[in-house]
C-alpha positions, -999 to +999 in steps of 0.1 A: +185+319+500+188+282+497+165+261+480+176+229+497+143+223+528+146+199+556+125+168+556+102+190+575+098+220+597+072+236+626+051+257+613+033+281+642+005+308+644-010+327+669-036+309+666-025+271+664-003+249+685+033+240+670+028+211+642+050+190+629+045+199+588+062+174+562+078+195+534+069+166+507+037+167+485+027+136+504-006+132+527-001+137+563-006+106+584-042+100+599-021+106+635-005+138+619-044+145+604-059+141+641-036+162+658-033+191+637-071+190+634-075+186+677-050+220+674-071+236+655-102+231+669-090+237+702-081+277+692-118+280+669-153+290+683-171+258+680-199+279+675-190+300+644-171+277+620-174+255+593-158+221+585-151+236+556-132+267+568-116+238+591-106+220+563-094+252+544-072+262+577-059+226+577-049+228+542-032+258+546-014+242+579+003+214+556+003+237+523-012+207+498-047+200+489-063+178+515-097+169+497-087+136+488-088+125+527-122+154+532-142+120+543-117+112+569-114+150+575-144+154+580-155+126+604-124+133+626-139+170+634-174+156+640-162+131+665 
């Protein structure tokens, strides 16, 4: 298997929409942040959740640590 990676690639589950994911160590966009937190919200019981197992499933969506931007994470899922 090559190790060469495209710029970026979809990443899908059963239980998310298809997201854009950038193969780089850099932080998502807040656009890229909004949408792939609206995806995952929109596939979660509301009711049963926690921002921080949201912020643990976005994580693992874009596969770098995302608490530097938690603030931002966080007010994005309560609005």
């Amino acid at each position: 298997m090559a190790n060469v990676a495209p710029a970026a690639h979809n990443v899908a589950t059963s239980s998310y929409n298809l997201v854009q994911v950038p193969q780089s160590s850099q932080m998502p966009s807040d656009d890229a942040i909004v949408s792939a937190i609206s995806s995952i919200l929109a596939s979660t019981d509301l009711a049963s959740v926690s921002m921080k197992q949201v912020r643990d499933k976005f994580s693992h969506v874009f596969g770098i640590d995302m608490s530097p931007r938690r603030e931002f994470i966080n007010q994005t899922i309560q609005s």
